[in-house]
C-alpha positions in Angstrom: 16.9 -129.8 28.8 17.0 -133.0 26.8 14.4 -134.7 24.3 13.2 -137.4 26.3 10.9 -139.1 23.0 9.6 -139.0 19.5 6.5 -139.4 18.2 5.6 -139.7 14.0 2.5 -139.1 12.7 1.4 -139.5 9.4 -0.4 -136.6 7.7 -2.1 -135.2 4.7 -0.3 -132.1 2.8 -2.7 -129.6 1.5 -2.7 -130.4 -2.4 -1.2 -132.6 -4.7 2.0 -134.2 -6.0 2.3 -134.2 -9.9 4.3 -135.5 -12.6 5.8 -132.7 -14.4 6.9 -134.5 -16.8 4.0 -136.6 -18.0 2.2 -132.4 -17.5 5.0 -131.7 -20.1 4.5 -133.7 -22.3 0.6 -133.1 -23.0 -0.9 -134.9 -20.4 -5.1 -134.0 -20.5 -6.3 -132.2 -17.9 -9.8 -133.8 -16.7 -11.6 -131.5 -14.3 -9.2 -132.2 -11.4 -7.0 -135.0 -12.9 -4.7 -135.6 -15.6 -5.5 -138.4 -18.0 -2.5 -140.9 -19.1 0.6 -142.8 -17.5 3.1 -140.9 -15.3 6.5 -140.4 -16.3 8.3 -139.4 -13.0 9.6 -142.5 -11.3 7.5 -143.1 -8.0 4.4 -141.7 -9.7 1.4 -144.2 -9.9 -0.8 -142.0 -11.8 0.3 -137.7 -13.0 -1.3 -136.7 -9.8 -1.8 -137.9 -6.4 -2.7 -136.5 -3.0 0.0 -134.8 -1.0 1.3 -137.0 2.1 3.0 -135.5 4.9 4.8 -137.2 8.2 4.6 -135.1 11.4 7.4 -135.9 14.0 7.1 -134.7 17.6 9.6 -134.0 20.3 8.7 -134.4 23.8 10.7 -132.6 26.4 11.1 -133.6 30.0 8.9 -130.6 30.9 5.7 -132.3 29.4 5.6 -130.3 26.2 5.4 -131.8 22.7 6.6 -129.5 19.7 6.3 -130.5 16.3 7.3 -129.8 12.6 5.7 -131.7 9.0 7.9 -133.7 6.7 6.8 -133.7 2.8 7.7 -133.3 -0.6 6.9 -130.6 -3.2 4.4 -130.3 -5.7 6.8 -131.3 -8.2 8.7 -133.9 -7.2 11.5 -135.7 -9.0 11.7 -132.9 -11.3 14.5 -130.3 -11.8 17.0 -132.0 -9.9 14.4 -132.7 -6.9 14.3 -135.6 -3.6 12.1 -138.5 -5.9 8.3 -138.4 -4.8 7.6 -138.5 -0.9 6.6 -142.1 0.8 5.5 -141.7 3.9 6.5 -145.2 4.8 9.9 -144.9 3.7 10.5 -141.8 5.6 9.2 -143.2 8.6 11.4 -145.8 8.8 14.4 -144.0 7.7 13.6 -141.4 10.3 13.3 -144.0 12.8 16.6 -145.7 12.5 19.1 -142.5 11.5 17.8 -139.3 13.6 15.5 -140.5 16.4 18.9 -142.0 18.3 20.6 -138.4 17.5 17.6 -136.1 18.5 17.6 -138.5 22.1 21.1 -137.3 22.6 21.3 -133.3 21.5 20.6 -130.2 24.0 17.5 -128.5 22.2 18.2 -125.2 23.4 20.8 -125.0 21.3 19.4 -124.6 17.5 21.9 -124.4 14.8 24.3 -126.9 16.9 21.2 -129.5 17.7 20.6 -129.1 13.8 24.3 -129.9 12.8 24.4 -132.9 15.0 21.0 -134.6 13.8 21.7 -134.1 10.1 25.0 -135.2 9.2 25.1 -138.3 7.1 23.9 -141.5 7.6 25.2 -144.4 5.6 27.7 -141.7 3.9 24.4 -140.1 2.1 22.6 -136.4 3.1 19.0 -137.3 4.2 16.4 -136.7 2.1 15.5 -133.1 2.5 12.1 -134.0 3.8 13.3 -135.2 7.0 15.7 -132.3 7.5 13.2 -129.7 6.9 10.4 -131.3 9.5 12.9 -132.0 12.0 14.5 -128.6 11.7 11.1 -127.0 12.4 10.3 -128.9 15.2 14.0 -128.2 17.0 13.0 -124.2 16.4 10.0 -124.9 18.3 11.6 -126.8 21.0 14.3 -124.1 21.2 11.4 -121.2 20.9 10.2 -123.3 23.8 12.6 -123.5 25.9 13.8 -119.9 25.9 11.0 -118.6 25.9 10.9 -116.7 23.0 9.5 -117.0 19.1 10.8 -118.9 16.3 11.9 -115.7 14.8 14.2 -114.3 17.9 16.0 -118.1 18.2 17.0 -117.3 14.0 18.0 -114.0 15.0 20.1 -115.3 18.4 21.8 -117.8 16.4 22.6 -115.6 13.3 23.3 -112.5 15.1 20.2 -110.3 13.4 18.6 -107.4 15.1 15.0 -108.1 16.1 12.8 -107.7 13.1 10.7 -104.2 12.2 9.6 -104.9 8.4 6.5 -106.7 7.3 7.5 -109.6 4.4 5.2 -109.0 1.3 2.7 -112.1 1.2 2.5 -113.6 -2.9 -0.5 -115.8 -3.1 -0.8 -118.6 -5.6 -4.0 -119.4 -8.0 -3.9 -122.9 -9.1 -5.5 -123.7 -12.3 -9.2 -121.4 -10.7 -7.0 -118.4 -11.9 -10.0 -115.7 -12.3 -11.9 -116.1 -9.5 -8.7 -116.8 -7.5 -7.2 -113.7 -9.3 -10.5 -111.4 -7.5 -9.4 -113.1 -4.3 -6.2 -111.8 -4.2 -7.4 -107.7 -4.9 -10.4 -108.0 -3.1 -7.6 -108.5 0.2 -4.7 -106.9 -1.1 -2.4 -109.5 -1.6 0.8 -107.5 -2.4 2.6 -110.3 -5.1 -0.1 -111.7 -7.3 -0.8 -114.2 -9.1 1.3 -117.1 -9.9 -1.4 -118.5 -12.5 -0.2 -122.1 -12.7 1.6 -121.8 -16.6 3.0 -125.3 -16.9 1.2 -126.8 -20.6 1.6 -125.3 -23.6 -2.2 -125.2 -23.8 -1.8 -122.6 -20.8 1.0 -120.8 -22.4 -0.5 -120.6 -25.9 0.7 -120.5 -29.4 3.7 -118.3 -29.0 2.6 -117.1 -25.6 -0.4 -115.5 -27.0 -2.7 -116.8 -24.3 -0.8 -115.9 -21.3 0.1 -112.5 -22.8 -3.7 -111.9 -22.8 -4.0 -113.7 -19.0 -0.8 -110.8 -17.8 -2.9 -108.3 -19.6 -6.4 -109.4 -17.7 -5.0 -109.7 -14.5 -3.3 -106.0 -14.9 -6.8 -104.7 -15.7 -8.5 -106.4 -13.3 -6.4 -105.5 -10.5 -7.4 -101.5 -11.8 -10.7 -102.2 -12.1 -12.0 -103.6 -8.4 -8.5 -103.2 -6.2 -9.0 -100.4 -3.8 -7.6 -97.2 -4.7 -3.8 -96.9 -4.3 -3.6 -100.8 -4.5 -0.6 -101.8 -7.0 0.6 -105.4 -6.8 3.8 -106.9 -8.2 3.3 -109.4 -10.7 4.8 -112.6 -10.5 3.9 -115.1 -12.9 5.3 -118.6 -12.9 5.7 -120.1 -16.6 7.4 -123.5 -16.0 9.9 -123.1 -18.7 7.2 -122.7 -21.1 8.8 -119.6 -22.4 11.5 -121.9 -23.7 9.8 -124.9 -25.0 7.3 -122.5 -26.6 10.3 -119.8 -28.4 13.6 -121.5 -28.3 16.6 -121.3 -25.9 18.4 -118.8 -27.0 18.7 -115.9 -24.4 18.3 -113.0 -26.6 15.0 -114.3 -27.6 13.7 -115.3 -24.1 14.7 -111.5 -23.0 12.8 -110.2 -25.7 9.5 -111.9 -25.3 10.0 -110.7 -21.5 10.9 -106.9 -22.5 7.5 -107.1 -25.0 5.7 -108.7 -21.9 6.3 -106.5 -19.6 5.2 -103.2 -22.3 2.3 -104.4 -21.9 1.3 -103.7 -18.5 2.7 -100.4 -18.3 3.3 -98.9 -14.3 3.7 -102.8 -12.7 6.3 -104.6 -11.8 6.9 -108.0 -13.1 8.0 -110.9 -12.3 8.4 -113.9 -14.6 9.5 -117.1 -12.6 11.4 -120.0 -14.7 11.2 -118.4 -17.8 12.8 -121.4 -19.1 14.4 -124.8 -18.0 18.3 -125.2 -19.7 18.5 -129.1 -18.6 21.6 -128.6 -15.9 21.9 -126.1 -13.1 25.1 -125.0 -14.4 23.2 -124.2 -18.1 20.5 -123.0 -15.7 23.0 -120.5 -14.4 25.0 -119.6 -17.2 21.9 -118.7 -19.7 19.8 -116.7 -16.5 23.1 -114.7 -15.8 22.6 -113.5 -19.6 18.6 -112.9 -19.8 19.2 -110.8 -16.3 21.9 -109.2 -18.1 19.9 -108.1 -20.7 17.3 -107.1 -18.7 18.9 -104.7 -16.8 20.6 -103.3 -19.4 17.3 -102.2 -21.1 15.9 -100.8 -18.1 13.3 -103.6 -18.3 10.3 -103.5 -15.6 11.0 -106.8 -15.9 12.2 -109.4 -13.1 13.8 -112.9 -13.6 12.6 -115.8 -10.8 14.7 -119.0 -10.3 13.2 -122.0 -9.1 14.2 -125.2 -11.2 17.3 -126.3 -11.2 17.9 -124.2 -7.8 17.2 -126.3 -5.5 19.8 -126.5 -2.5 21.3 -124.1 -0.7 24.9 -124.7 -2.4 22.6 -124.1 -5.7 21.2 -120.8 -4.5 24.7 -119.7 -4.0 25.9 -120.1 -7.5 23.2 -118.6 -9.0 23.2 -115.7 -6.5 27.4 -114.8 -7.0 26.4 -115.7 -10.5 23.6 -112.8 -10.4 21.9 -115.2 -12.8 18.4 -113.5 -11.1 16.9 -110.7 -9.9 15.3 -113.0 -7.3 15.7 -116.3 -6.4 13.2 -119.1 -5.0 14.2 -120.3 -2.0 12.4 -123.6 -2.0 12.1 -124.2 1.5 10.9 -128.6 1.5 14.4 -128.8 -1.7 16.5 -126.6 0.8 16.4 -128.9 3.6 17.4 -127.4 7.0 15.3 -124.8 7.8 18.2 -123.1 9.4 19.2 -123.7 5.6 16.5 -121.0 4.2 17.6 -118.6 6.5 21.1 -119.0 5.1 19.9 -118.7 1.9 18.1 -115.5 2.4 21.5 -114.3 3.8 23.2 -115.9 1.1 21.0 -113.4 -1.5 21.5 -110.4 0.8 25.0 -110.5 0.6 25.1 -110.6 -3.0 22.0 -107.7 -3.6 19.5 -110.2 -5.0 16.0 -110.9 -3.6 15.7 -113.4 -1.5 11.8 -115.0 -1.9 11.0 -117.7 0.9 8.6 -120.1 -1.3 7.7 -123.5 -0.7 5.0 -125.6 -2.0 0.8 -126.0 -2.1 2.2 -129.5 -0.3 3.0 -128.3 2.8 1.1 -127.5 6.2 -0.1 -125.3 8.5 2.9 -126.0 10.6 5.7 -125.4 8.4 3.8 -122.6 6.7 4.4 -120.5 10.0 7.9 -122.2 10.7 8.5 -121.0 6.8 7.2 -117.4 8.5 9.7 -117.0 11.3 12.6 -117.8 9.3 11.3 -114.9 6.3 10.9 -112.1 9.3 13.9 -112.9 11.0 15.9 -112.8 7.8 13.8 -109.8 6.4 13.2 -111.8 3.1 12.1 -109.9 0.1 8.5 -112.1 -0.1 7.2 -115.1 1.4 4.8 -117.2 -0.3 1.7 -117.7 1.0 0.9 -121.8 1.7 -0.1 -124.4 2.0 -2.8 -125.4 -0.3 -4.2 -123.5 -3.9 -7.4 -122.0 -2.4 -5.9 -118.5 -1.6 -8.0 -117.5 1.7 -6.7 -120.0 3.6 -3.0 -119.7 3.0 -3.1 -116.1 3.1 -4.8 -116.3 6.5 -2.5 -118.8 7.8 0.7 -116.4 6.5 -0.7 -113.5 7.3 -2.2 -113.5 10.7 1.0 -115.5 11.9 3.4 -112.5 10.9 0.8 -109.6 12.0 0.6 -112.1 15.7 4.7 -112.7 15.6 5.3 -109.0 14.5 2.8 -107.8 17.3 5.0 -109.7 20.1 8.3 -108.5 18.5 6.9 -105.0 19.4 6.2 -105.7 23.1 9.5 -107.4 23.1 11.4 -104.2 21.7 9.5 -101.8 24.3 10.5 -104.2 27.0 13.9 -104.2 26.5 13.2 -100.2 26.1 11.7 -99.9 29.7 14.7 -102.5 31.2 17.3 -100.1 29.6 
């Protein structure tokens, strides 16, 4: 069954875009906004609202299926596709894959995917387009087999059917404490990001997130339910390094002394510091891990800058320059891509996270899903959006529906055997 059209429509993501490098470099915060010029080319002011650009197939049955097109919170930064125009996609999309999606068998994922995304012009597309478009060829393919999302990543990469519930890590924006109660009160099982990207966050030699790690340990003891015990995964935006120094001995230590201080948890410290290349990136992780591990640290090292593509995730995975890596899912591209990467980790016994961005949509939030069952990730991030409940809800219910029809499917296949 062929495509027979395309639709675009233009859309809202569910947060923001900001200029990390104007947030860098002291930019004031002013309730929601920052206050100053942007740095980032592309940037009219630090922060501005998240566009997205939905594209639609219709098949010759009547049925439309879609996937979302966007950028990350961050773009431009760390090696990142420059901010998302929702114009300029548009019109790119138009001319270089709308002929090639017209003229590819749906049913066929990973070879419909090949044949859309090769190079136009001699360049990759921007990784926007591929990771929209790849979602909505897994729905069309879901479609017409007949299955979910999750059973066309497992037909095409030769995975048993999934039995495994992903852990779900929520993120808290900048409303960290009442975002923080959010995430006990239902459990989350990764908590809580905590938005660490100014030095005014991070403190005078990390003082004030030492005491935020320290909080957040005690208040998951003091209202979680009993025999609740999170991970803890904090995201520090390389503040670690401006704040100390780039040396990896240091960076280790002040990781080792954090992690003493919340005796019993796991935890997870996510870009710990940003080395200016991914090659530095990989070189000065493979150490801190190194170090970690041969402490006996509690500790866990995160990549996400600098890691961007799914050639990137395999150097720092053969690298083993982190305990677990990022998997970026709007900077890898292809979502066929992320379930490579998650592969690409498994083979080489690091964890495999399926993130994303608060940019993205309800749409590739469950796409994002599919791909983290199938693979049997080691956590998915909840999304879109910073306000906890409703990413968690989107996340959450969509694996407990698509891990609830995975069961039927098994007994099924049980009874016809």
């Amino acid at each position: 069954m062929q495509i027979k059209d395309i639709l675009l429509a233009p859309g809202s993501g569910a947060f923001f875009y900001d200029d990390q490098a104007a947030i860098r470099a002291g930019a004031i915060q002013d309730s929601l906004i920052y206050l100053g010029e942007p740095i980032t080319p592309g940037f009219t002011s630090i922060r501005v609202p998240a566009a997205s650009l939905s594209i639609g197939l219709a098949l010759t049955d009547g049925t439309v299926v879609w996937g979302d097109m966007m950028g990350v919170q961050y773009s431009g930064a760390g090696g990142r596709d420059p901010l998302f125009e929702t114009a300029q996609i548009s019109d790119l999309a138009s001319r270089a894959v709308v002929p090639r999606l017209l003229d590819v068998d749906a049913s066929r994922y990973l070879d419909a995917c090949a044949k859309v995304f090769k190079p136009f012009q001699r360049k990759r597309l921007p990784l926007a387009i591929e990771y929209g478009v790849s979602q909505a060829l897994l729905r069309a393919a879901a479609h017409l087999h007949r299955t979910t999302m999750a059973e066309v990543v497992c037909g095409e990469f030769n995975l048993p059917l999934p039995t495994r519930r992903v852990p779900i890590y929520c993120q808290s924006g900048d409303a960290r404490e009442i975002n923080v109660d959010k995430m006990i009160l239902k459990a989350v099982d990764v908590l809580p990001h905590g938005l660490i990207n100014s030095r005014q966050k991070f403190g005078v030699d990390g003082q004030t997130f030492r005491e935020f790690v320290k909080w957040v340990a005690s208040r998951t003891r003091q209202i979680g339910r009993p025999g609740y015990h999170p991970v803890l995964h904090f995201d520090v935006y390389g503040c670690i390094g401006f704040e100390i120094g780039l040396e990896p001995q240091q960076i280790a230590d002040f990781i080792c002394k954090l992690a003493e201080t919340v005796p019993g948890f796991t935890l997870n410290v996510e870009s710990p510091a940003d080395f200016g290349s991914t090659q530095a990136q990989v070189e000065n992780y493979a150490k801190i891990v190194s170090i970690l591990d041969n402490r006996g640290s509690s500790a866990h090292i995160v990549v996400d800058e600098r890691c961007n593509t799914l050639e990137d995730i395999r150097l720092f995975a053969e690298a083993k320059a982190a305990h677990l890596i990022q998997i970026k899912t709007p900077d890898v591209g292809s979502i066929a891509d992320t379930a490579r990467a998650v592969l690409i980790c498994k083979e080489n016994q690091v964890g495999a996270y399926v993130g994303g961005s608060c940019t993205e949509t309800d749409l590739s939030a469950q796409a994002s899903v599919h791909v983290s069952v199938a693979t049997q990730a080691d956590m998915m991030l909840a999304k879109p959006g910073m306000g906890v409940d409703e990413a968690f809800s989107i996340v959450g219910n969509e694996q407990n529906r698509l891990l609830a029809t995975l069961t039927r499917r098994r007994a099924q296949n049980e009874n016809v055997g």
